[in-house]
N, C-alpha and C positions, 0 to 999 in steps of 0.2 A: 719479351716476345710479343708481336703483334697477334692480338686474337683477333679470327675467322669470323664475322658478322653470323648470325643464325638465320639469313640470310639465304646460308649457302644451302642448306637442305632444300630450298623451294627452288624452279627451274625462276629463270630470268623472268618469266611474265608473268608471276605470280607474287612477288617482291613489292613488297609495300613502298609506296611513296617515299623518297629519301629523307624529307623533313620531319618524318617518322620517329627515325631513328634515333635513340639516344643512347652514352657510352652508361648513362646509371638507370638501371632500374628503377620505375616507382610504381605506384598501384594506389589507388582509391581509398580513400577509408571506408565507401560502400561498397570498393570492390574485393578484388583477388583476395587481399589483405585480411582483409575485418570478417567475410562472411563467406559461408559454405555455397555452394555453385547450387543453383536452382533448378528442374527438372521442367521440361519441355515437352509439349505434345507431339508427337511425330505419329506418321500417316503409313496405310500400306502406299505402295507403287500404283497407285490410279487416279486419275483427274477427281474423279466424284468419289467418296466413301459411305454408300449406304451402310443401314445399321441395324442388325438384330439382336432382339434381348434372347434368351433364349430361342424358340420357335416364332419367337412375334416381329414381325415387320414394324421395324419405326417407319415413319414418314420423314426422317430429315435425312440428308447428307453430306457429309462433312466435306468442304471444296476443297482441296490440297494445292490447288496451283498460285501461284505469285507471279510475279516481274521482279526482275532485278532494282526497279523504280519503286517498287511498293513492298521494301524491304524492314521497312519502319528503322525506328533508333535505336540498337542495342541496350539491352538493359538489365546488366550482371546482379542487380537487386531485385527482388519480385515486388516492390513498391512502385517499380517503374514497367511493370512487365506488359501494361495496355500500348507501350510506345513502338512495341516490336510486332513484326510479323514471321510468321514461318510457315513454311511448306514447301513444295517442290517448283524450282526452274531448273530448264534444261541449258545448255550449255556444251557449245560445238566442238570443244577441245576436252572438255569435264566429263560431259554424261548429263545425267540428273545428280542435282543437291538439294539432299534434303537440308533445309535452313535450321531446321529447328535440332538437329544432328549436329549441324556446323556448329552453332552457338554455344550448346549444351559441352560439348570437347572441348573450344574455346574454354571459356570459364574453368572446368575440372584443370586442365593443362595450368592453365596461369594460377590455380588456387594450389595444384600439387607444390609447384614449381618456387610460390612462396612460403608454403608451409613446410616443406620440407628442407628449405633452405639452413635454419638453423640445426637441423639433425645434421645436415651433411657438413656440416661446418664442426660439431662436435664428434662426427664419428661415430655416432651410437643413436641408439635410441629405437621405437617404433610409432607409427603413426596409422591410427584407425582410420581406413575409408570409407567403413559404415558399411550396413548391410543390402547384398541385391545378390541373393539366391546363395547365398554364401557370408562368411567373417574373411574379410579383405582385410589385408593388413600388408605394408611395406614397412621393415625391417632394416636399419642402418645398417652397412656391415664393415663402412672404411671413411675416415675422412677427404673431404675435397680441402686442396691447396687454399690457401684465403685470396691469392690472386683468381682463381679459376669459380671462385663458390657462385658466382653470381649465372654465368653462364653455362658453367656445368648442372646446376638444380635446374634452371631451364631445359636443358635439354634431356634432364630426367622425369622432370613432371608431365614436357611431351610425349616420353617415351612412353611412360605408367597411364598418362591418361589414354594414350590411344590402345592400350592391352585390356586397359578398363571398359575400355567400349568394345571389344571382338568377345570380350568376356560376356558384355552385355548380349550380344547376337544369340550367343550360345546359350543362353537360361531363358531369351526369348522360343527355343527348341525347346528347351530341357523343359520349360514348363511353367516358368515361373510368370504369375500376371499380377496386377492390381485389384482384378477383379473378375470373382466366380462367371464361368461361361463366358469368358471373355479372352482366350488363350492367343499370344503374340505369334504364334507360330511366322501367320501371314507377312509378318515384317522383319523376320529373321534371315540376313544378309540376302537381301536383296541388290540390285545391282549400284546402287547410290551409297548403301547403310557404311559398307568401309571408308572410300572416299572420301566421302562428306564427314567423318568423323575424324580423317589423318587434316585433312583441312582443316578444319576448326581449329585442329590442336594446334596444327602452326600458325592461325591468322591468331592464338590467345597467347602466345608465348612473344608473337613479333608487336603483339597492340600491348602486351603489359612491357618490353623494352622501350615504350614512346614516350616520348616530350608530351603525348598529351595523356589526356585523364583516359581509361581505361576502354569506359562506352566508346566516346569520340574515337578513339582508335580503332574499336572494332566497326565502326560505323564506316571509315575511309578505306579500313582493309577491304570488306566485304566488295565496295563500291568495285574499288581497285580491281579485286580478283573476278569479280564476276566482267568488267569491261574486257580481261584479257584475254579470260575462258571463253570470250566471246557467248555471252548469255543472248538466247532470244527471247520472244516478248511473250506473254504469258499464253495469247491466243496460240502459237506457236508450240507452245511447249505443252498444252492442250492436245492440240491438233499431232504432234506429234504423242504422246500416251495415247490418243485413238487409234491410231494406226500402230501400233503395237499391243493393242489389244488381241487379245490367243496367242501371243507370240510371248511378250514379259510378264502380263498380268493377266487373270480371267474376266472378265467383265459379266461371268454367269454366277459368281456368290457374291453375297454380302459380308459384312464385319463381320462376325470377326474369325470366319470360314478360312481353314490351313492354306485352301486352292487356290486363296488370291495371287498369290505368287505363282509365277511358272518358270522366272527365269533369274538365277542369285549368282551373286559373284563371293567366292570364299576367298583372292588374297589376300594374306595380311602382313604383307610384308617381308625382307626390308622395303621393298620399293614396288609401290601400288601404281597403275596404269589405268587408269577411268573405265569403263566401259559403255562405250558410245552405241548410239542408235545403230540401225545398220544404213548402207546409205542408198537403200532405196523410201527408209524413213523419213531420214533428214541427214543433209550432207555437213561433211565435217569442214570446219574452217582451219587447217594448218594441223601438225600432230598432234592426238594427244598428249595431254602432259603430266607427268609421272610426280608422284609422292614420295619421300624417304621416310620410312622410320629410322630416327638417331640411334645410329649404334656404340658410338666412339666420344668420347669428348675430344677439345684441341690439341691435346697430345697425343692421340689413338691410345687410352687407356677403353676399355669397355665401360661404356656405362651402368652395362650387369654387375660390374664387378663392387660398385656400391651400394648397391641396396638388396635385398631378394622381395618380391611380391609373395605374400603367400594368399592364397585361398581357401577356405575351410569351406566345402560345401553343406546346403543345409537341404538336407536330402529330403525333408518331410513338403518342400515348397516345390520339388522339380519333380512331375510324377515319369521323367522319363529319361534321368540322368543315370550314366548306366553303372549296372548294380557293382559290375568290375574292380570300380573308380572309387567306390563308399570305402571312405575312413583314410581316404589318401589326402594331404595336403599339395594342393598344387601351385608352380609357378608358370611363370613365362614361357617354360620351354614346354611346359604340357599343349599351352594352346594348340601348335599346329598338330598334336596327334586328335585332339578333341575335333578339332575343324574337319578334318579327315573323318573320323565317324559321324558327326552331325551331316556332313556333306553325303554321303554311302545312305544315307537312310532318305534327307530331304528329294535327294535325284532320282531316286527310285520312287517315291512318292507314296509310299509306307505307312507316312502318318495323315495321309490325306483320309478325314471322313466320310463317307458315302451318303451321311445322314446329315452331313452339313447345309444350313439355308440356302438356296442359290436365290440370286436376283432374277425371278423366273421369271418378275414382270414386264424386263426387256427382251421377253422371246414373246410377248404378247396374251401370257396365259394370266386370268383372277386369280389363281388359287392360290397363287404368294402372298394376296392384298387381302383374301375374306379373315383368314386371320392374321391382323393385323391393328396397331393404333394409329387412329385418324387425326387431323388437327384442325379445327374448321371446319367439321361438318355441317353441311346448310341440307336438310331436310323439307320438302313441305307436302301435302295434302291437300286434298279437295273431293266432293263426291255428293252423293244425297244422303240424308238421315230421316226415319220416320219415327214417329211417336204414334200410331194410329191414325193419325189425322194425313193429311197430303204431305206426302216427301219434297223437302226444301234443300237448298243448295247447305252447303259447308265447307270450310276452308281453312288454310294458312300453311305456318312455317315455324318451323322454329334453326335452331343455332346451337349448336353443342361444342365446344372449346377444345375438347379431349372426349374420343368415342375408341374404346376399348373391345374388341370381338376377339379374343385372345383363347389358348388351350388353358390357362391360366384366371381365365373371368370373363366376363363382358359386364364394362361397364360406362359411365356417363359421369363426365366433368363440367359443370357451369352450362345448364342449359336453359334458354332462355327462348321461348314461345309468344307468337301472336297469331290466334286462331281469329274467325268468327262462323257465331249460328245464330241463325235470324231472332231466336228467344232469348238470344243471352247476352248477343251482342256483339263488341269486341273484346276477344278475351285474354289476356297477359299472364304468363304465367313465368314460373322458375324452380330451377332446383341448383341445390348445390354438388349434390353426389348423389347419382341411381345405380344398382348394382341387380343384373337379374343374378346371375352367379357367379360368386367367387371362391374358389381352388385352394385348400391348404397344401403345401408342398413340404415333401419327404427330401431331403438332400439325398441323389443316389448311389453317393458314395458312403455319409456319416449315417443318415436315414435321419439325421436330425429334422426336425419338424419347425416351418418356416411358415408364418400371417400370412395370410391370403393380403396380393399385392405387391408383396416383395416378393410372394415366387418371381414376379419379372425382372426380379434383377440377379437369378442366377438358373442354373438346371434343378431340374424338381422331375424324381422317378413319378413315371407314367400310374394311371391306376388309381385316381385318388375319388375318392367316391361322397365326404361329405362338404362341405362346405357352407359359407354364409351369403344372405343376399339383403337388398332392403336399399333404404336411400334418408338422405340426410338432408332439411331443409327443403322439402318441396311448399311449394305455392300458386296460388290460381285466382285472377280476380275477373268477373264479367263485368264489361263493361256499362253494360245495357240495362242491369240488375241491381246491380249493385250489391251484387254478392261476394265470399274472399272467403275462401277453401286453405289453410294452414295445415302442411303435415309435417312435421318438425321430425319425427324419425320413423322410419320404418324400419320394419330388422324380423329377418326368416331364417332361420333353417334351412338348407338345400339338401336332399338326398338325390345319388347319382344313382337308380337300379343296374347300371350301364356298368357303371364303375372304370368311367374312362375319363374323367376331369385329369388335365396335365397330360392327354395321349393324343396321337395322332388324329386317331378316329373321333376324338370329341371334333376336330374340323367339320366333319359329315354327317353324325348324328347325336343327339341329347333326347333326352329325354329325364324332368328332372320335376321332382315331389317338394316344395315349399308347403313348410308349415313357420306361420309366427305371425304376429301382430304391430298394429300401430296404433298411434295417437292422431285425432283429427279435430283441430278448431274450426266453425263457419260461425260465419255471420251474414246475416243474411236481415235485408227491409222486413217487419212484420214478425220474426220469431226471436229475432235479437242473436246474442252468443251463448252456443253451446259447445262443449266438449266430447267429443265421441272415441270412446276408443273400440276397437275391432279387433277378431281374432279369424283365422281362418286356416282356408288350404289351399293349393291349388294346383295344375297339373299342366305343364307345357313342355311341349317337343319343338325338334328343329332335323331336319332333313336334307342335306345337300346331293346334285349330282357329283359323278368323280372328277368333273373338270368346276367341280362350284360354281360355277353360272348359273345356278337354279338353286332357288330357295325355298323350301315352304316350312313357315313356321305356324305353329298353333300353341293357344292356350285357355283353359277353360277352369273355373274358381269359386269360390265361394266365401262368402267371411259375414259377420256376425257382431253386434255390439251386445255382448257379454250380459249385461244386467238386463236388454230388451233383447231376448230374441228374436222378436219380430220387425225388428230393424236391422234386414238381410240385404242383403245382395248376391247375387249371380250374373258372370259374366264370361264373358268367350270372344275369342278373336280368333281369327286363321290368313293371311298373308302369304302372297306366292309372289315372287320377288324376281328378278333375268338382271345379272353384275355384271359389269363392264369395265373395262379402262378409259379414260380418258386421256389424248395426246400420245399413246403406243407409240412408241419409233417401228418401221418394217425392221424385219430379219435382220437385212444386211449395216442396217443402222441401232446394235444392239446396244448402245451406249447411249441416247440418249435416254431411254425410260417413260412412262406414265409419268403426267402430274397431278390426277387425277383417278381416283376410285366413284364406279356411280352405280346407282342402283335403280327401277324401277318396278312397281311393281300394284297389285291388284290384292286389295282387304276388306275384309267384312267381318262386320262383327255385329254383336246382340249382348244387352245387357237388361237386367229386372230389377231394379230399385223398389224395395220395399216402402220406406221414404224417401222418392226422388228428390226432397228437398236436401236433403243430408248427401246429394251422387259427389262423388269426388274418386273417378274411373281409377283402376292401376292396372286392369288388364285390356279392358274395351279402347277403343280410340276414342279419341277425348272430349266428340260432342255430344254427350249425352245429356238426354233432357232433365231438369232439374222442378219440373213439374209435374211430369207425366211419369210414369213406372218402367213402362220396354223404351228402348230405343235398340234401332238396328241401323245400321249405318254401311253404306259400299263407297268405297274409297279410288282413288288415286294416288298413289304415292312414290318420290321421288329422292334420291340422297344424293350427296354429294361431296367427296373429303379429299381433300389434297392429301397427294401422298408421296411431294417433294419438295422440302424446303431448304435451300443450301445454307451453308453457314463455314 
């Protein structure tokens, strides 16, 4: 009997290349064959994907858009996986595809469809799929004919890979993430996630039937299907996601917020139908074109009737799979009753947070950006300072790599200074890490207790009251003097009287008690190298309005070298600060965003060196005299952090 090409499940313009085809199966030694299918980044539905740690604004955002041209090399080994690209193009008869969907189904399909080849050849057996919210396991339950085994596992590993991926939608609901405070809700069955996932399975079942090696084949597939789907060009498929913005996606939250999503598509077959823009969006080019799930082999035997899927759920990873369902093992024919409840809750919008981040910086307001991590912040200063004698000019800038203002800390990565004051000269300076305060965090679910630092990589219950501060590898050389200030560690105690560290309200006010000490080397023309160490205390607040565009910060201190008491110091600063964005898009253009956080603002301060020979400031601003005992100094001061870099 002539066998049906697998061919027949795809419409006519989605059928791979003829020279494709071959009547024997082969596969890679680095492919389908030899090695487990690799896992792929995939995007919500939106051209740009900003990002929050918890309550903290990142500064980058993740670009999701492609060309059909800038699809890279397929590359079923993750040795090769710099050659490939993925994310979203749209596509006139398709919808959106997500690429890195496609790929991902591709691989599982052509890896089921050889692995399970010799089970279905002996009739028995079971074969682990490994765990993702559950113990998957597919179950032999009958032999396939030895004329049909080659054809028939193929059209079984399609079948199981693409249940394996509806499966996946569903525990991105139910709960299941990679990472604390990072919940998939957002990209669960979205209007691409099906499609994109039955496609793959068949461009990986028709690229492992080819004459060539496994990539290359997925490589002519992709090319293929996307010229027939009629793919547009990337600015295109841009342009369209902006204009579907409040309609399929929100453009008012960030990652990894439920609400990204507004508009999902649940079929799952047997035969899936794209879902296209609408066509005041972008017009379609000829009908959509529909997908089959394999029901049947060449003989119209079921293909259920060889294997069973089973699924063990693991109910401690899903905090919202329902309690019903615990302790049942489920197959294939569960999914459309699960889709149906996941569906009943996502549409009503149920699990949407009221407390989730929005990207509030593209409605024009600071308050999303003051707390937040900067990247590139360029700071500088300028102003008068006196010593008693006639007030002289002073200046400079410095550069900070990573600037942290977070509920979680604030703090300073790699910053690098060049001031000057007419006594000292030019002056260079550096640190490695400065930290006014950082936050221990409670997990508020385990209550487990998590370093200050790493709260930012998950939720941390509100309320936390002590914490550490200090900085690591500071340095200061004048140029004029020939002086060089060494502080190799600092390290404080922070008390919260507040007791709002990890809360809301720490955004708008602190108020916060350091006590601890350091170590200081100078060297200095005439007195040579000495050692100092210091102990002390000191006392600074911070005060925001309710829309944070106004800042007034203060701090005032005192500290001490231990074995000389009278080698003191006293100092004080106070700063009133007016934030801003930089490059806001207006209202009606809510999608493009700031690139830009800026600050300006007006400081003063006073400081008393007992031996101003030994000053090396941590509360005053930074020109203080090194000869004379007061310096009081009135400022100018400016910031600057980008707060969009794609990737």
């Amino acid at each position: 009997m002539m066998r049906r090409p697998l061919r027949r499940l795809l419409p006519w313009c989605l059928t791979l290349a003829l020279p494709l085809v071959s009547s024997v199966a082969r596969a890679d030694a680095e492919g389908p064959g030899a090695l487990s299918p690799r896992g792929r980044p995939c995007c919500a539905l939106a051209p740009d994907m900003p990002i929050h740690l918890g309550a903290t604004h990142i500064p980058v955002v993740i670009a999701g858009v492609i060309s059909a041209a800038g699809v890279g090399n397929h590359s079923y080994a993750k040795s090769g996986e710099l050659t490939e690209n993925s994310g979203f193009l749209y596509t006139r008869r398709g919808g959106f595809v997500d690429l890195g969907h496609t790929r991902d189904n591709a691989d599982t399909a052509a890896y089921l469809a050889m692995h399970l080849r010799p089970l279905l050849a002996r009739g028995a057996g079971t074969f682990d799929l490994g765990p993702k919210g559950a113990e998957r396991i597919v179950r032999i339950t009958r032999a396939v004919p030895a004329e049909d085994l080659e054809r028939t596992s193929n059209l079984i590993g399609l079948r199981i890979g693409f249940h394996l991926s509806v499966w996946a939608e569903l525990v991105q609901y139910y709960g299941l993430t990679k990472y604390r405070a990072a919940e998939e809700i957002y990209s669960s069955f979205t209007p691409d996630d099906l499609y994109s996932n039955l496609l793959g399975a068949h461009l990986g079942i028709a690229a492992l039937e080819s004459r060539l090696p496994y990539d290359r084949a997925m490589d002519v597939g992709l090319a293929t299907v996307f010229d027939r789907l009629g793919a547009v060009s990337q600015a295109e498929t841009r342009r369209t996601l902006d204009r579907l913005a409040g309609r399929w996606w929100s453009p008012d939250h960030a990652w990894p917020a439920p609400q990204i999503a507004i508009k999902r598509s649940y079929a799952a077959g047997p035969r899936i139908y794209p879902t296209l823009a609408p066509a005041d969006v972008i017009a379609s080019n000829g009908d959509p074109m529909p997908l089959d799930v394999p029901q049947t082999d060449e003989h119209g035997e079921p293909l259920a009737s060889y294997y069973k899927l089973e699924i063990r759920p693991h109910l401690g990873e899903m905090v919202r799979f329902p309690r019903e369902e615990q302790g049942k093992a489920l197959g294939e024919e569960d999914i459309p009753r699960l889709i149906d409840e996941v569906r009943k809750v996502l549409d009503t919008g149920k699990v949407n947070d009221p407390n989730a981040p929005r990207e509030a910086g593209v409605r024009g307001e600071v308050g999303h950006y003051v707390t937040s991590i900067r990247l590139v912040e360029l700071s500088g200063m300028g102003g008068v300072r006196g010593t008693g004698d006639e007030p002289k000019g002073a200046g400079g800038g410095s550069l900070t790599i990573v600037r942290g203002d977070t509920r979680g800390g604030d703090f300073g990565v790699l910053r690098l200074d060049m001031l000057h004051a007419p006594a000292r000269g030019l002056m260079a300076g550096a640190a490695f890490f400065q930290a006014d305060a950082l936050w221990f965090c409670h997990d508020p679910e385990t209550r487990e207790l998590r370093a200050p630092l790493v709260s930012l990589l998950g939720p941390c219950a509100p309320g936390e009251w002590l914490g550490i501060g200090g900085a690591i590898g500071e340095a200061l050389h004048d140029g004029g003097t020939g002086r060089t200030a060494l502080r190799p560690i600092r390290l404080a105690g922070v008390v919260n009287p507040l007791g709002n560290g990890q809360s809301a309200s720490y955004d708008a006010a602190r108020l916060l008690l350091h006590v601890g000490g350091e170590v200081e080397h100078i060297w200095s023309e005439g007195l040579g190298s000495r050692t100092i160490p210091r102990t002390g205390a000191s006392l600074s607040f911070l005060l925001r309005t309710p829309a944070r565009r106004v800042e007034l910060r203060g701090a005032a201190g005192y500290r001490l070298h231990p074995g000389t008491p009278r080698d003191g110091v006293f100092e004080s600063d106070l700063r009133l600060a007016y934030h801003f964005l930089v490059g806001a898009a207006p209202t009606d253009q809510a999608r493009s965003g700031p690139w830009g956080f800026a600050s300006v603002g007006l400081e003063g301060s006073y400081s008393y060196w007992a031996r101003p020979e030994n000053a090396y400031p941590e509360i005053a601003a930074p020109f203080v005299s090194t000869s004379s005992p007061g310096t009081w100094q009135a400022l100018v001061t400016a910031t600057l952090g980008l707060q969009k870099l794609a990737f």
